[in-house]
N, C-alpha and C positions, 0 to 999 in steps of 0.2 A: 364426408357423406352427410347429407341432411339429413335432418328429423324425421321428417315426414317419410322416406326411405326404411329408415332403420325401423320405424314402426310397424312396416309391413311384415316384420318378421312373428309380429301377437298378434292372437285370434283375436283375442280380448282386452281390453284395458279401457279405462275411464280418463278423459283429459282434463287438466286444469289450465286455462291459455289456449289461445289461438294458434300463438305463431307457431307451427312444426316445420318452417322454411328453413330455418335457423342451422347452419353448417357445424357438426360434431367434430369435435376434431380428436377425442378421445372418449374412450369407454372405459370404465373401473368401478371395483366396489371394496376399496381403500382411501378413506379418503386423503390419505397422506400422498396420494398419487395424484388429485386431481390439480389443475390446470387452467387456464382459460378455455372456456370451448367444450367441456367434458361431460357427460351425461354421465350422474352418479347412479349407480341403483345400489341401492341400502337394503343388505340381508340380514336377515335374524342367523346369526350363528350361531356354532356352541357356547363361544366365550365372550360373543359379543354380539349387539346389536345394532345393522349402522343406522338404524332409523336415528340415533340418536346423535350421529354424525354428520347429520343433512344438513344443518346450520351451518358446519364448519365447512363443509363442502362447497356450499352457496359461497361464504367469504374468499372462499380458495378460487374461485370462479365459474363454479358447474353453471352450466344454463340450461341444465336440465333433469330431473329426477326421478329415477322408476323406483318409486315403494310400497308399502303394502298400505300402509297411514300417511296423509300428509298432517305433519306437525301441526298445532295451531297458534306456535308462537314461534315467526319468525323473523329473520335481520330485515332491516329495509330492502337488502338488495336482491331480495326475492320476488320483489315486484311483476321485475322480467322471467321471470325463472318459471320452465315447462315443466308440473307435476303431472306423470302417468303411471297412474294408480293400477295396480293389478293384484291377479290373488298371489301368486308367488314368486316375488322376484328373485328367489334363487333362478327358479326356473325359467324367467323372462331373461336374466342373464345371459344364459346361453344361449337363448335362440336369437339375439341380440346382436352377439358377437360372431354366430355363426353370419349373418345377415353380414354384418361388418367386413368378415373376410370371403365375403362373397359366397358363402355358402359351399366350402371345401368337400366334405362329406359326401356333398350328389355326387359332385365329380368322381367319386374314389368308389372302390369295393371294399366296404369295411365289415370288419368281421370283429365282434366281440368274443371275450372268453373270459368267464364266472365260474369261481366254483371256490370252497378254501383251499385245497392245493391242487397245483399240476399248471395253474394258469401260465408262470411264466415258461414254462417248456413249452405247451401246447403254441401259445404265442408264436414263440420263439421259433418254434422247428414249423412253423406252418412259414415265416418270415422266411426263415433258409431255407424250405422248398420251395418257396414260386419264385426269389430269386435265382436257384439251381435250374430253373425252369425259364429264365431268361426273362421274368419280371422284373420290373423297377417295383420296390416294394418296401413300406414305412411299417415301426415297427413301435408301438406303446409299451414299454415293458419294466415291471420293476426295475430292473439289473442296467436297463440302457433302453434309449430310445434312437430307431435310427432313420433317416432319409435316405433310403435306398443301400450306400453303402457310408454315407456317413454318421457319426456318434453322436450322439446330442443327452447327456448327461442327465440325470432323472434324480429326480429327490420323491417323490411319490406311485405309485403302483397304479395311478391314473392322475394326469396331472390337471390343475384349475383349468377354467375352462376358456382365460384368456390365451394360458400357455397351449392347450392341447388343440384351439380351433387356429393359433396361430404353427404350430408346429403341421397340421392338415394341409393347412395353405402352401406351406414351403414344400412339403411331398407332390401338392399338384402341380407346383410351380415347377418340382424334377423331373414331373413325368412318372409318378409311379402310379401304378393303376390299379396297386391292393394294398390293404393296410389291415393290420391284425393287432390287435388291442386289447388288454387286460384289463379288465371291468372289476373295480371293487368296490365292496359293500357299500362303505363310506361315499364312493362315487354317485354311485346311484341317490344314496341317503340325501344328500347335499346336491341332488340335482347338475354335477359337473359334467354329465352329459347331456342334459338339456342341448335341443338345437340339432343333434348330429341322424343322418341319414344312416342306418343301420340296415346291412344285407344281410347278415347272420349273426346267431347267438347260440355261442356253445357254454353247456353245463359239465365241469367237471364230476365234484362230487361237495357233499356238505357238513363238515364238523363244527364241533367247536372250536371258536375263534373269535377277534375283536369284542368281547361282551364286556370288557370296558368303555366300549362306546354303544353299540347296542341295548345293552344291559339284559337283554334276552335271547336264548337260541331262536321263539317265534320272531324277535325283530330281525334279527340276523338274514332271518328264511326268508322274510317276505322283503329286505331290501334286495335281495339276487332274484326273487320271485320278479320284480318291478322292472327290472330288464327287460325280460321275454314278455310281462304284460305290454309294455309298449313295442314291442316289435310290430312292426308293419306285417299286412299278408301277403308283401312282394318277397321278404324274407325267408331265412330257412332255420329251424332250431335242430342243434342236434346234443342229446343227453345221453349222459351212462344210464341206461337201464338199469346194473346195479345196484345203484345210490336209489335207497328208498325213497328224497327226495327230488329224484329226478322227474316223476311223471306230477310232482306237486308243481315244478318250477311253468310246465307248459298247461295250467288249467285253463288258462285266462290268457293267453297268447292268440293273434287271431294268425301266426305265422305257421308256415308247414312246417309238418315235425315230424324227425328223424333222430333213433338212436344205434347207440354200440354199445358191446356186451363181451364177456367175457364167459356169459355163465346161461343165457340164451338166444333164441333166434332171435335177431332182429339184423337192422337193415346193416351194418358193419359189424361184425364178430372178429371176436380173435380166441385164441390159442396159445400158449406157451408149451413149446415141443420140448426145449431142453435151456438149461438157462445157466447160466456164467459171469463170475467178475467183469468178463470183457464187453459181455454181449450175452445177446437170445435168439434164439432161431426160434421165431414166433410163425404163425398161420393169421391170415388175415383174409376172412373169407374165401378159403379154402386153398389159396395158395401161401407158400411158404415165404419166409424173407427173414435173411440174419440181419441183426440192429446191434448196434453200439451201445445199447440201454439194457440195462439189468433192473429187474424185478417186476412185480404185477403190475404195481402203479404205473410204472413206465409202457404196461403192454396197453393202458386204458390210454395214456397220454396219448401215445404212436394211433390207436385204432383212432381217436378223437383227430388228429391231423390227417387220417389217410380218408376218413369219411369227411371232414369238411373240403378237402381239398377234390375228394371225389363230386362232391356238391356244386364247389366252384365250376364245374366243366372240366375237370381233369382225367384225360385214362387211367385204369386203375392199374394197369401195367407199368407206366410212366412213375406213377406216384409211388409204386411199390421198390421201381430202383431207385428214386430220389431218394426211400429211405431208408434205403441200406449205406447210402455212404451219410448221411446224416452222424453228428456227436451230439452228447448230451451239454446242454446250459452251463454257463459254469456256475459252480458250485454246487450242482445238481448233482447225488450221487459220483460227486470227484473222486475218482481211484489215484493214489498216488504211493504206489511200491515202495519197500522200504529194502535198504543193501541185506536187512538183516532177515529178510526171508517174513515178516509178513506185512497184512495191509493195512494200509489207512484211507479211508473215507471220509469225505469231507460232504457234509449235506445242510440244506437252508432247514432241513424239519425243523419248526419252534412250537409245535400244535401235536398236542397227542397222535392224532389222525396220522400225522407225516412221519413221527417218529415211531410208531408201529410199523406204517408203512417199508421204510426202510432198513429198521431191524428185522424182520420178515423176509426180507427180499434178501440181508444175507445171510440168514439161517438158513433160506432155501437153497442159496450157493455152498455153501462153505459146509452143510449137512453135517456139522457135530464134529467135523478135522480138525477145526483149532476156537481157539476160546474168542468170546468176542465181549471187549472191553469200550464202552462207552462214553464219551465225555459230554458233557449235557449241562446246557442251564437254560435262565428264562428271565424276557425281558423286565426291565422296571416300570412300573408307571403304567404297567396294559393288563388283562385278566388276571387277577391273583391266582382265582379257582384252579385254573390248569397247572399251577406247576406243581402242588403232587399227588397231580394225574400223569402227567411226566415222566415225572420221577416212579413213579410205579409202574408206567411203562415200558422205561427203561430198565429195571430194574427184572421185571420180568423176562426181557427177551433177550437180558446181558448177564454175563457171566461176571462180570464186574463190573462196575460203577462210579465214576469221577462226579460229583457235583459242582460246578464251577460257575463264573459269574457268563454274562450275556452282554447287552446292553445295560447295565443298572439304572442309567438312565438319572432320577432326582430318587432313587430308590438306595438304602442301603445293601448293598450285594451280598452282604452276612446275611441278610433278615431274609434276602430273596434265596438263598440254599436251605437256610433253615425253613424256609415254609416250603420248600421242593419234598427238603428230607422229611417232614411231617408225614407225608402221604409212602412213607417203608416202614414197614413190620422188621419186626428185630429180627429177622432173616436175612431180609434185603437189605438191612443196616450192616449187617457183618460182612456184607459184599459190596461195602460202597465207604467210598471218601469225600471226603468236603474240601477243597480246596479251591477257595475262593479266588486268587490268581490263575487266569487262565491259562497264561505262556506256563507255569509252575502242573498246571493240572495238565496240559497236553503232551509236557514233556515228563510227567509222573505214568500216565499212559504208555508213552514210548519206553520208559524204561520197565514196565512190566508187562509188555507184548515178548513171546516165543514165536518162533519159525510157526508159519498155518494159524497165527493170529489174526482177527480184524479188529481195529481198531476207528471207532464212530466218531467223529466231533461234528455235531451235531448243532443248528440253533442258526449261524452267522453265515453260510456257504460264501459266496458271493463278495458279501459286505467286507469292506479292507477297514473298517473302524470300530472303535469299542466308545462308545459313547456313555461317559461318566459327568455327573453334574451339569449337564448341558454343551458339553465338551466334545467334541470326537477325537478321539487319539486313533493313529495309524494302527491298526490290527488287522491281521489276516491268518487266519486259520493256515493255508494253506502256506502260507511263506514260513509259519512256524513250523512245521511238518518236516520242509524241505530244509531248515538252516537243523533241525535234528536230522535226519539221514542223510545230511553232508558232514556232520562228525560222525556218525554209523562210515559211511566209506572210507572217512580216516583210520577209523579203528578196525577195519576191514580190510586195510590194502595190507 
């Protein structure tokens, strides 16, 4: 693609050089990726700066360079070389690359979904409705990204922005006609959306989280604010009414706006009639529907898919039996029975917010029949402050208490329990262990669960790895679980 093409995709920019005739033949903002032929754009990042990489880049063979400074000392073979100067080349990035892949996005019905938790289910279960619905349909998601019905492996909760407009293109290239996408904080913060054509944006709810990178709850809010400010007015926003920051998120949005509630009138309600390990037999405006999802969070999750889906052009009849045969994410509230008569749950909560959430939801179930035993930690390397908030979390709405390691990450796992356990009163201490080995801590659990017990492991849902010193070892909660109540059947037949 030519220069002069590509630049159509900025409102704004300053040039340095005539020629824009000049044939691209690659985009990047690494420059250990560039090439002959390649248009560098140089961003200020968290750990680095590439403006300070433009040199190397030129040698490497860029012929062209979007950044915020152009240098004033550079190699001779800059001579030739097209500087397009703009205010933020994160931001020019991606509307860059969207230009580059032709501009994926129009083609699609994309749907963002923001909030700290519920995203990747809302995602998710909105992804397997409109395919249930006989859509081709792409899916952004922590846990997995997919084309339609193939897999495409994810390392982030919203991916860079060469991966995610080139992953767009391949969906239109399936023929998929909707695409539903986890919007995070960081995303936004780092402009990795830049560029993309947005038809709706849904707000979950808003806790504490990432303040290792934000470093405040205001930065926090106003990066997930920054979504719905750029939403177009061809758009539709729909928010939980509940979440006190819900009506902050649409101040400055010029999109329509629609929410759902649990707790007043508004344009999606719901209800929970009676609720269950298995399921809930929820109301959602006004008629009834059983779900394969247990607790409250899961009743906002469902209203959040039935009202955007309603939005999309959906009957709400339609949409109300798509979500009854619907299951839940995995590692999302995973029930997994034990021969010895009680349960185990496996869930992604790592956020005070999530892990209230879900010990609530089975206190709601389980109404005081059997004790309920937690295993609990918290990653290295990301918010200190929360783990014992956590930990007192946990501690409150468990009858007992496991502290064990998470991701430690370049973090010591000892140091990360003991700053958990900081935040229990010598109450909560005589109701709680430390055991730093997780396989050791999960199966300490198993062996002091009774018949009508629930047991939580909490933190990793999903995730099959435990990542030590920069390492990932193979871990999965849920494989631990199952090679313990496969000696329980031993010792049971």
């Amino acid at each position: 693609m030519q220069l002069k093409d590509l630049l159509k995709a900025l409102p704004t920019f300053s040039l340095s050089g005539n020629e824009t005739g000049m044939e691209i033949t690659n985009i990047c903002s690494d420059s250990r990726k560039v090439s002959t032929g390649t248009l560098f754009v140089a961003i200020k990042g968290t750990s680095a700066d590439g403006h300070t990489y433009i040199r190397t880049a030129i040698r490497q063979g860029a012929v062209a360079v979007v950044c915020e400074a152009i240098p004033e000392l550079l190699p001779e073979e800059s001579n030739n070389v097209v500087f397009i100067k703009v205010k933020d080349s994160a931001e020019a990035l991606g509307k860059l690359l969207s230009q580059w892949y032709d501009n994926p996005s129009e083609k699609l019905t994309l749907v963002g979904v923001t909030g700290t938790n519920g995203k990747t289910t809302v995602a998710t279960l909105l992804y397997d409705t409109f395919r249930a619905m006989g859509h081709k349909t792409g899916l952004l998601s922590t846990v997995c990204n997919y084309i339609d019905g193939e897999a495409v492996p994810t390392e982030h909760t919203t991916p860079d922005p060469h991966t995610l407009q080139s992953l767009l293109a391949r969906m239109v290239e399936a023929g998929c006609t909707h695409v539903f996408m986890e919007v995070s904080s960081h995303s936004v913060a780092q402009k990795r959306i830049s560029g993309l054509s947005v038809d709706g944006g849904i707000f979950t709810n808003l806790t504490r989280d990432h303040l290792d990178y934000h470093q405040t709850t205001e930065n926090y809010l106003k990066a997930k604010k920054t979504f719905f400010d750029n939403l177009p007015a061809t758009a539709f926003t729909l928010t939980n009414a509940d979440d006190k920051n819900g009506t902050v998120m649409l101040q400055n949005t010029a999109a329509r706006k629609y929410a759902y509630s649990c707790r007043t009138l508004t344009d999606f309600r719901g209800k929970i009639m009676e609720s269950y390990f298995e399921g809930t037999e929820l109301q959602i405006n006004g008629k009834e529907v059983s779900v394969h999802f247990t607790g409250r969070f899961n009743a906002y999750n469902l209203l959040a898919v039935y009202g955007a889906a309603v939005l999309l052009g959906k009957p709400s009849e339609e949409v109300l039996l798509v979500l009854s045969t619907l299951r839940p994410v995995s590692g999302r509230f995973e029930t997994i029975p034990s021969p010895a008569g009680y349960t185990a749950i496996v869930d992604y909560a790592h956020t005070p917010d999530a892990l209230t959430n879900v010990l609530n939801a089975i206190r709601e179930v389980s109404d005081g029949k059997g004790r309920i035993i937690t295993v609990v930690g918290a990653g290295g390397n990301r918010d200190k402050g929360k783990r014992p908030i956590m930990a007192k979390e946990a501690a409150r709405l468990s009858d007992q208490v496991i502290l064990t390691s998470d991701n430690p990450r370049f973090e010591d796992p000892d140091t990360i329990v003991r700053d958990m356990a900081a935040g229990l009163s010598s109450a909560d201490l005589s109701r709680t262990l430390c055991i730093t080995d997780r396989t050791q801590a999960i199966k300490t659990a198993a062996a002091l669960a009774r018949k009508g017990d629930v047991i939580l492991v909490a933190g990793k849902g999903h995730e099959d790895y435990q990542e030590i010193q920069g390492i990932k070892h193979h871990f999965d909660d849920r494989e631990k679980l199952r090679e313990i109540f496969r000696q329980e059947n031993t010792n049971f037949a």
